[in-house]
C-alpha positions as CSV (number, residue, x, y, z in Angstrom):
1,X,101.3,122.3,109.1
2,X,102.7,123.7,112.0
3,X,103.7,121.3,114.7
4,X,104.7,122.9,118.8
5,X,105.1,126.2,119.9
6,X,107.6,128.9,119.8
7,X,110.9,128.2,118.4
8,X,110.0,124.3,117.9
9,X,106.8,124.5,115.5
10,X,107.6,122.9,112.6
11,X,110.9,120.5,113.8
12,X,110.8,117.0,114.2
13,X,113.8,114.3,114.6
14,X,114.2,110.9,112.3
15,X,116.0,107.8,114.5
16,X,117.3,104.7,112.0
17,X,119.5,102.1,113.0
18,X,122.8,102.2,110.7
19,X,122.1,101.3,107.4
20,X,119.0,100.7,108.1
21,X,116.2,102.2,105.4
22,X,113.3,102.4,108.2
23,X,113.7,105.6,110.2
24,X,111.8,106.6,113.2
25,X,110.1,110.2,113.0
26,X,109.6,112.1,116.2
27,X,107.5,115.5,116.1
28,X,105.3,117.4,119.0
29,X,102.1,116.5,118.6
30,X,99.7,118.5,115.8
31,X,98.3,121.2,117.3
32,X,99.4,120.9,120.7
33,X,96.9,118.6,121.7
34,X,98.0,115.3,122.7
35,X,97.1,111.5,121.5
36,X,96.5,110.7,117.3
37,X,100.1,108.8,116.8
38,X,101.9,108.5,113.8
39,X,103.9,106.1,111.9
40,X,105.2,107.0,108.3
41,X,106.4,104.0,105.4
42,X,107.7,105.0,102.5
43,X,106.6,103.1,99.2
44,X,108.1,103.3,96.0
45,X,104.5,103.8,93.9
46,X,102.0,105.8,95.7
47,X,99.7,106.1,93.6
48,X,99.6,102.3,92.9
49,X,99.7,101.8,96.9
50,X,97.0,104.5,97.2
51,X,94.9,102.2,94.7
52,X,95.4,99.0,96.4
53,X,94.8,100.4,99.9
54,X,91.4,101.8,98.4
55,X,90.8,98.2,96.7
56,X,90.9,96.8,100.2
57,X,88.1,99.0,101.5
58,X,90.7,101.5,103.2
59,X,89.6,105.4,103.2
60,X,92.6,107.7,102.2
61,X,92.5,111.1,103.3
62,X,95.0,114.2,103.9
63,X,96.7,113.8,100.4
64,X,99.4,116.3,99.6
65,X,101.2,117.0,96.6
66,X,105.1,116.8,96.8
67,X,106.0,120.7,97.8
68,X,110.4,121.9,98.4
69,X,111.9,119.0,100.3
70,X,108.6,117.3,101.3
71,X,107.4,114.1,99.6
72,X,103.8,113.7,98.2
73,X,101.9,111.1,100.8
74,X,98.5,110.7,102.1
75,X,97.4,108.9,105.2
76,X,95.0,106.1,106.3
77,X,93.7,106.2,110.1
78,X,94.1,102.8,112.2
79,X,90.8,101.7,114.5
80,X,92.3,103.6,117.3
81,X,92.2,107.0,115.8
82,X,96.4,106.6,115.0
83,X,97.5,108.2,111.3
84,X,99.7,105.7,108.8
85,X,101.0,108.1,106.4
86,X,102.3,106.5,103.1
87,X,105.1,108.5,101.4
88,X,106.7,108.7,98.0
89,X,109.6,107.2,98.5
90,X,112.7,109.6,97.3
């Protein structure tokens, strides 16, 4: 996925308070089209998470396998259009 232009496609910047587990991830947006917000939560069982959001009548899409330093997730979209990706927690 490449995210910006030039010298920025590809970066993004994770905020957490100290100690804190939930982090923050800021990135341009995909494309370089604004709008379609993201939020990321990290489970520790995605597959079993993937099952249960699809037991709820939730559709998964964009599932990628764990590649280098990136985690295998998926995402679900919210009613606005906005992703929730659900990562494999490291």
């Amino acid at each position: 996925v490449n995210w910006g232009e030039g010298d920025d496609a590809g970066r993004w910047v994770e905020v957490a308070p100290v100690g804190s587990t939930a982090r923050l991830a800021l990135n341009p947006p995909m494309g370089s089209a604004p709008g379609g917000g993201s939020i990321g939560i990290e489970v520790a069982d995605l597959a079993a998470e993937k099952a249960r959001l699809q037991a709820a009548g939730l559709d998964v899409a964009n599932e990628m396998p764990a590649g280098g330093p990136v985690p295998a997730m998926f995402s679900i979209n919210d009613p606005d259009g906005n992703w929730i990706w659900v990562v494999q927690a490291g």
